[in-house]
C-alpha positions as CSV (number, residue, x, y, z in Angstrom):
1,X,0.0,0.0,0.0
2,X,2.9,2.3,0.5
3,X,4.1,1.6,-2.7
4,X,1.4,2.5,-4.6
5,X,0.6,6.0,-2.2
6,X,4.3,6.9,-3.4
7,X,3.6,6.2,-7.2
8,X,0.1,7.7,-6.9
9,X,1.9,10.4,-5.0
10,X,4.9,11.3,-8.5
11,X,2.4,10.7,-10.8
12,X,2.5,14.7,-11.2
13,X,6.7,14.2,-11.7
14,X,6.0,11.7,-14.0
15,X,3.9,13.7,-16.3
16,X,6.4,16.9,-16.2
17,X,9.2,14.2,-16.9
18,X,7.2,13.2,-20.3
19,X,6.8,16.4,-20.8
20,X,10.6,17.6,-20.5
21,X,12.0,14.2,-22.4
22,X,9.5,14.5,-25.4
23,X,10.8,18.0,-25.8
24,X,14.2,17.2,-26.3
25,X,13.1,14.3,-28.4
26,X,11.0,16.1,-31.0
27,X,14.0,19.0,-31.2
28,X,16.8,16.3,-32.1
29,X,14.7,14.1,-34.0
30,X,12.4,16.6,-36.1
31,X,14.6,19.0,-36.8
32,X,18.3,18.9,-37.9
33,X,21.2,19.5,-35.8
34,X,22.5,22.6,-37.1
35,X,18.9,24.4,-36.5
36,X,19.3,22.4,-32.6
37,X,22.8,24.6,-32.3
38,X,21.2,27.6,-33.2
39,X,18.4,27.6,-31.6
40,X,20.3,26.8,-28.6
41,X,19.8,30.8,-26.8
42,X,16.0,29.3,-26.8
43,X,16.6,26.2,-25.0
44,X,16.2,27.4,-21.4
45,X,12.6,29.2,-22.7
46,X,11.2,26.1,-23.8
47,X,12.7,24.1,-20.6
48,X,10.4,26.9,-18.2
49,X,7.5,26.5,-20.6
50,X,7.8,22.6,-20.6
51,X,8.0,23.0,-16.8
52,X,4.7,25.4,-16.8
53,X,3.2,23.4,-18.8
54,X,3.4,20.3,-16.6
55,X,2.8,21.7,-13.5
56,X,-0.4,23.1,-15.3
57,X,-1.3,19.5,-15.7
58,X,-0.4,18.4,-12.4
59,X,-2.7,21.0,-10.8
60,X,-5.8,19.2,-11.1
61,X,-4.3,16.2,-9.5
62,X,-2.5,18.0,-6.4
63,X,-5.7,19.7,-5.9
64,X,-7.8,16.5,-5.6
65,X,-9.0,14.8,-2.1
66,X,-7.4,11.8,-3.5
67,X,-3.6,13.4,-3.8
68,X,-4.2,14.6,0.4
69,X,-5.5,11.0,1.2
70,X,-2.4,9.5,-0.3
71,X,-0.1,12.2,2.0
72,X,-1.8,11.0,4.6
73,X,-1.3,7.2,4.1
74,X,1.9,7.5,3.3
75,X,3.0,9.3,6.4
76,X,1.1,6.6,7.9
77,X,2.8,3.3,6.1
78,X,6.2,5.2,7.0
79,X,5.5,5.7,11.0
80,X,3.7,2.1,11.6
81,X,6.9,0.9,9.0
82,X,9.7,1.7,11.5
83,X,7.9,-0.6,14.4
């Protein structure tokens, strides 16, 4: 049960992760190295956008009952853990 609280729990990481990796996927694969180099002065723009963009997707889910229930269980499977 702790297990899955703590997956439940970076599902929200998981999705900003995606977000990040397909980023840098579609700008090596789609487009050619040399435009990659020099739109390089761009890169940090579109990391803080990928960023926004995931927490934007997270919010819904941090918001919910269900992401305060799975705090609470976890801090509960870690105290009645260390018996």
């Amino acid at each position: 049960h702790g297990l899955i609280s703590f997956v439940a729990m970076t599902e929200w990481f998981t999705h900003l992760l995606n977000l990040f990796l397909m980023s840098i996927y579609y700008s090596v694969l789609l487009y050619d190295v040399k435009r990659y180099v020099k739109m390089a002065r761009y890169r940090f723009r579109a990391l803080v956008a990928v960023i926004f963009a995931g927490a934007a997707f997270a919010s819904p889910y941090l918001n919910s009952e269900f992401y305060g229930f799975e705090i609470e269980s976890l801090s509960w499977c870690f105290n009645h853990s260390r018996t």
